[in-house]
Structures are given as structure tokens and as C-alpha cells.
C-alpha positions in Angstrom: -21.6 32.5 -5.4 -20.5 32.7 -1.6 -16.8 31.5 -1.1 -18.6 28.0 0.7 -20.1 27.8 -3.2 -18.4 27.2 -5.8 -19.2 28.8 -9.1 -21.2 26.8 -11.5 -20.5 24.9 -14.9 -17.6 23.0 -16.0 -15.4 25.7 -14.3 -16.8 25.7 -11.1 -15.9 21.6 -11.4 -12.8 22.8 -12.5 -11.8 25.3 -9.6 -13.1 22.9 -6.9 -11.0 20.1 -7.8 -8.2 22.5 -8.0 -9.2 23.6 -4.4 -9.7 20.5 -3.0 -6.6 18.2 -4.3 -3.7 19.7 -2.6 -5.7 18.8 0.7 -6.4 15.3 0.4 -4.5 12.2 1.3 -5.2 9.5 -1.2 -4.8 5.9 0.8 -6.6 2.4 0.6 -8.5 -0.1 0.6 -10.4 1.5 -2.1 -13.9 0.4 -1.3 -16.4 2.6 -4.0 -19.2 0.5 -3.4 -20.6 2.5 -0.5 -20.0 6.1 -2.2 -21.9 4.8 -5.5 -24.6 3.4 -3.4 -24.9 7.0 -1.4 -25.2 8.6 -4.6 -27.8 6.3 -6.1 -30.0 6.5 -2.9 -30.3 10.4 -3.9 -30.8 9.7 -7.5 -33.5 7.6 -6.7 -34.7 10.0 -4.3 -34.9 11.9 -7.0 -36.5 9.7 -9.7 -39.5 9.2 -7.3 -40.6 13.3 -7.4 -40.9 12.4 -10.5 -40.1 15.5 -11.8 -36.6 14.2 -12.9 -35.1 17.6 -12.9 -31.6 16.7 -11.5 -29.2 14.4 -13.2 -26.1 13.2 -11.0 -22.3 12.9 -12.3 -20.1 10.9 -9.7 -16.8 11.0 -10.5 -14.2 8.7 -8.3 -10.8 9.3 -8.6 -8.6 6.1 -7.4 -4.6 6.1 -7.0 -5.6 2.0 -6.0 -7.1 -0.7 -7.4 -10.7 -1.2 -6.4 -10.5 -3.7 -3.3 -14.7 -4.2 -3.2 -15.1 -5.2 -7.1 -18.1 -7.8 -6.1 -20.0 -5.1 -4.5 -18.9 -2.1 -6.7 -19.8 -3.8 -9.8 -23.6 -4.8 -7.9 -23.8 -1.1 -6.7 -23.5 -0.1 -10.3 -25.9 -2.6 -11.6 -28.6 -1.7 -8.7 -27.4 2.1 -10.1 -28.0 1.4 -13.8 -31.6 2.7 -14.3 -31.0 5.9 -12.3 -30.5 9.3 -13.6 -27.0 9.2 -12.6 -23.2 8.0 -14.3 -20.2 6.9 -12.8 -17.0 7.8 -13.6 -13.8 6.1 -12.4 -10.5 7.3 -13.3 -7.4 5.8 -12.0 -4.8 7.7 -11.3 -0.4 6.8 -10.9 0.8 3.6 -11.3 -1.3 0.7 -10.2 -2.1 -1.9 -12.5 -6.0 -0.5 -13.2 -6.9 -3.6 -15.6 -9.1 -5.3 -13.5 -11.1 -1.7 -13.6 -12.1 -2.5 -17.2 -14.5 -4.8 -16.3 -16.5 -1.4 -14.0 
């Protein structure tokens, strides 16, 4: 892979995030809605070739609580029959409990 491509597999996953955290700047509000509904939007994309060759993994990483949980938890409803997951992890020490309900 070219250095603009990161290897693939788990360890490609792996040595991006590696890459990429020391460089970002974690701040609120944390509104996932819009980042769920980009994904889903090429998932569906997707779906309709209807070839279904490409499954999606999103995987949001929070250091907040989630600020848009009315439209996060209707983005992952409206998500649900897509060839795609969602992960959300919460990261530090914010009370995550409301999260449970994602």
C-alpha cells in the first residue's frame, strides 16, 4: 500500500488509529446522528447494486455524552436493515449510561 493507504486487515485498522489519535482534538457537543446517517447513505448506496459486496463498520469513539440521542437513536433505526454496524465506545470519564439505551 502507498503511505496515503493504509495496509489492510485488522492491522491496518490498528496502525491508522494509532496514526491518527495523537492528532485529533476530542471536543463537544457530540452530535453522531449526522456521521451514522453519512455512513448509511453509502450503505444503501450500496444495497441497491445489489451485489452486496461491501459490508460497512463505523466505529465512533466519544470522550462525551451523546448531545443528539433523539436523532442518533432514529439514524440507527433508519440504519438497521443496512449492511452496516455501529459501534460506540465511550471513552474517559463521562457518565456514558444514557448510551446504553444506543
Amino acid at each position: 500500500p502507498s503511505p496515503l493507504e493504509p495496509p489492510p486487515g485488522i492491522q491496518g485498522v490498528v496502525e491508522s488509529y494509532q496514526s491518527c489519535l495523537p492528532k485529533i482534538q476530542l471536543y463537544g457537543p457530540t452530535n453522531v446522528a449526522p456521521i451514522i446517517s453519512k455512513v448509511a447513505r453509502v450503505a444503501a448506496d450500496e444495497e441497491r447494486t445489489k451485489e452486496a459486496s461491501q459490508y460497512f463498520i463505523l466505529l465512533i469513539l466519544t470522550d462525551g455524552v451523546v448531545t443528539d440521542m433523539a436523532d442518533t437513536r432514529e439514524a440507527i433505526v433508519r440504519a438497521s436493515y443496512l449492511p452496516m454496524s455501529i459501534i460506540i465506545v465511550g471513552v474517559g470519564n463521562a457518565d456514558f449510561t444514557d448510551m446504553q439505551i444506543l
